[in-house]
Every structure is written in C-alpha cells, then in structure tokens.
N, C-alpha and C positions, 0 to 999 in steps of 0.2 A: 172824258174819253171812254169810250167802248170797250169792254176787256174783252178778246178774243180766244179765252179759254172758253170750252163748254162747259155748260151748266150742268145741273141734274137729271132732267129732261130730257139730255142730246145722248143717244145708244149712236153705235156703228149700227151701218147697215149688216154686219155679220152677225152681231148679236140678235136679230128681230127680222126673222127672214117674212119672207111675205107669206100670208095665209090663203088658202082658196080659190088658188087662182086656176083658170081655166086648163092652162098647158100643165098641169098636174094631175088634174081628173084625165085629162083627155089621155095619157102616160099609162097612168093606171087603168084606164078601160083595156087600152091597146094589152097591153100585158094577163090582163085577166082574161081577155078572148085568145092570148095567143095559149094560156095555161087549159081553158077549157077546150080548141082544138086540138092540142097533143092529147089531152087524155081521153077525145073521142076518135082519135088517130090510133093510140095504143089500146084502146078496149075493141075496136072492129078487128084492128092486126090480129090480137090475141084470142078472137073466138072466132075470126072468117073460116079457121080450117079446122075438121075433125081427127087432126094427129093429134095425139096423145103424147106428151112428152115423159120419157123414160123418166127410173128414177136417180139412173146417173144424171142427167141431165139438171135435175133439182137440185143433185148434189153440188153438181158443179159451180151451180146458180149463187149459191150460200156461198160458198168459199169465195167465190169472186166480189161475193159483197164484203164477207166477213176481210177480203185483205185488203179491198176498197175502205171501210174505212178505218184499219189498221194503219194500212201509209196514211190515210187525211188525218187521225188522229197525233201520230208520229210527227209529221211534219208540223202541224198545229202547238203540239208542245214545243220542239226544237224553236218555233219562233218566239214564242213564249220566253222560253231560258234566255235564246241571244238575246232580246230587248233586254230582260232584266240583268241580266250579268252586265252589259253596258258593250257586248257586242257590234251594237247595231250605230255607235257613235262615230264621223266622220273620221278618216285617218287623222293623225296632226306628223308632221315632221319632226322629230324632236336632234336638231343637230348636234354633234359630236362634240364634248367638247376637246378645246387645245389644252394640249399638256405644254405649258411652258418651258419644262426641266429639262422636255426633250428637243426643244428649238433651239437654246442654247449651247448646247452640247456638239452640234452637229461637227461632224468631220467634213473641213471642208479640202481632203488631201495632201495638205502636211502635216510633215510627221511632228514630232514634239519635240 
C-alpha cells in the first residue's frame, strides 16, 4: 500500500514561489517608467519658472520634512513596542469567575 505522507522532495507551493516569470518583469517595467515620468514631471515643474524661492521658504521646506519623518519615525517605533510587548495579540474573553459563598447566602426575603 502507498503511504500518502510526503516525502523529502514535496515543498508547498508557498515555500518555492515561482521564478521569472513574465507578469513580474512586466510589474516592474510599469513601475520603473511610472518612477522615471514623475521625476521628469518634477524636474521640468522645478525649473519651468524663473522665481526664486525665498529663504523662508527653504526654511519651511526642512521643517516639513524634518516633522515628516519625526511622526513616520514615531509611529514606526510605537508599532514596534505594541507587537513586542504582546499588544497586538487577538482580545480573548476571560469570564468572571462564580463565587460560590455568595450563591448560598442569598436572602431569599425571610427573615430568620
């Protein structure tokens, strides 16, 4: 009879994902042309005109980065913590328990 365990030989399909395949390059072109028309989008935007930008203006530029990635930083560690702390674990319901001593006891309106 046939044993219908797998062998040595038999991986999941998640383990050994497929290699080279066409809908991957084709992914990747699309993305690499859409990265190189934004950055000849933003390099014509940024020299089509001969205004000169103040130096408030730079100033302002910095700070917006610098708090840019103060909050992605920030948030980044805060996820960081919740996973490790154990945070990020499904609720569980953990029910009450019964006090016996008090089921016993109850007055049920006579007196003694």
């Amino acid at each position: 009879m046939k044993d219908d365990a797998p062998g040595p030989q038999a991986t999941s399909a998640a383990s050994d994902p497929p290699r080279n395949r066409i809908g991957s390059w084709v992914v990747l072109t699309v993305l690499v042309l859409l990265l190189l028309a934004a950055a000849v989008i933003g390099y014509l935007g940024w020299t089509s005109t001969d205004t000169s930008v103040p130096l408030s203006g730079y100033i302002a530029m910095a700070f917006g980065v610098i708090f840019s990635l103060a909050v992605g930083v920030g948030l980044m560690a805060l996820l960081f913590y919740s996973s490790r702390a154990g945070y990020d674990e499904p609720a569980v319901l953990i029910p009450e328990p019964e006090d016996d001593s008090e089921a016993g006891k109850k007055d049920d309106g006579k007196g003694a």
